[in-house]
C-alpha positions as CSV (number, residue, x, y, z in Angstrom):
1,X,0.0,0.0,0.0
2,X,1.2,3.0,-0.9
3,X,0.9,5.9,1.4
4,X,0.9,9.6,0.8
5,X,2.3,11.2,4.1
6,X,1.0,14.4,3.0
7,X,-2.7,13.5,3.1
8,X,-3.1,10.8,5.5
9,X,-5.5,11.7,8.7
10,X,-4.4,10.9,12.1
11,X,-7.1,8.3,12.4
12,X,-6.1,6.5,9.1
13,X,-2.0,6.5,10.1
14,X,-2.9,5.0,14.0
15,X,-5.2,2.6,11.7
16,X,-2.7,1.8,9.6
17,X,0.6,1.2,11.6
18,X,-1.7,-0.7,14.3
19,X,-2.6,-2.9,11.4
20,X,0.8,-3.6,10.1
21,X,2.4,-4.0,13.5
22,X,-0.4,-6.8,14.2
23,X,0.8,-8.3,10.8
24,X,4.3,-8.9,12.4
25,X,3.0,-10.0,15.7
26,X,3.5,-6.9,17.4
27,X,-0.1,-6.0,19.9
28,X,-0.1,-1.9,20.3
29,X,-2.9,0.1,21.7
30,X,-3.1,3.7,21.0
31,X,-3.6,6.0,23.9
32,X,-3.0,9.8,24.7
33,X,-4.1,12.8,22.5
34,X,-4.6,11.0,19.4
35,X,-7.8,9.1,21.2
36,X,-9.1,11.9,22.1
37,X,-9.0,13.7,18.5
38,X,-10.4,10.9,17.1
39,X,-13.0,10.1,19.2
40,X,-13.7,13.7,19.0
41,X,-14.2,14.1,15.4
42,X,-10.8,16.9,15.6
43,X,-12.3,19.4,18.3
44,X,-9.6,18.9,20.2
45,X,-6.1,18.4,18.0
46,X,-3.4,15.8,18.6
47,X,-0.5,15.8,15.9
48,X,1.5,12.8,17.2
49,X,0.3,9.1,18.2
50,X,1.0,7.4,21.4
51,X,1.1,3.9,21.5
52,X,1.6,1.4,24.5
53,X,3.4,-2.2,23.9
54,X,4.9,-5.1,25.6
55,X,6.9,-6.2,22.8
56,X,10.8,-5.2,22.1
57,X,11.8,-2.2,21.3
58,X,14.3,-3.5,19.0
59,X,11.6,-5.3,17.3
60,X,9.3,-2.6,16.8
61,X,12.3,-0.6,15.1
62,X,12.6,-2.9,12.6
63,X,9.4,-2.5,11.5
64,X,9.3,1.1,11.3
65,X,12.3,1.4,9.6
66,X,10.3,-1.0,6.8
67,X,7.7,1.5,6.4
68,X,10.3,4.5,6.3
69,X,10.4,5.9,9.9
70,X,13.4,6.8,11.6
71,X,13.9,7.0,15.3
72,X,14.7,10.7,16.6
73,X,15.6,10.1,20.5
74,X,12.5,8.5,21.9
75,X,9.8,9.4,18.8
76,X,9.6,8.0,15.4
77,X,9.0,10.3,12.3
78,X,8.3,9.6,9.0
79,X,11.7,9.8,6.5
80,X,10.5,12.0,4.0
81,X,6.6,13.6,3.2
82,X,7.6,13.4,-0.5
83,X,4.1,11.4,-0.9
């Protein structure tokens, strides 16, 4: 699937990466400000996701780096937005 970084919503991105980390046996659940600006249809405005895991670090790296984020101290970010 191909993404474009500089469209996706919030909600569709937490969808996403939850969906692919579940493919690699990885369980995350989203929590913080993201929930709240999804569940409140963008009243209130998050602009980073939050996730909670019990599963390696080292493991969950790997996967990012697959789907092109790089770790930047203790946040992942997206390589590049070029869509």
């Amino acid at each position: 699937m191909k993404i474009n970084w500089k469209s996706i919503t919030l909600e569709e991105l937490a969808g996403y990466l939850s969906e692919e980390l579940r493919k690699r046996g990885i369980d995350i659940t989203l929590v913080g400000g993201a929930c709240v600006t999804i569940y409140s249809k963008n009243r209130y405005q998050s602009y980073d996701l939050d996730f909670v895991t019990y599963d390696d670090l080292n493991t969950i790296k790997k996967v990012l780096k697959d789907y092109g984020f790089e770790q930047h101290a203790k946040n992942f970010a997206i390589r590049s937005v070029h869509g």
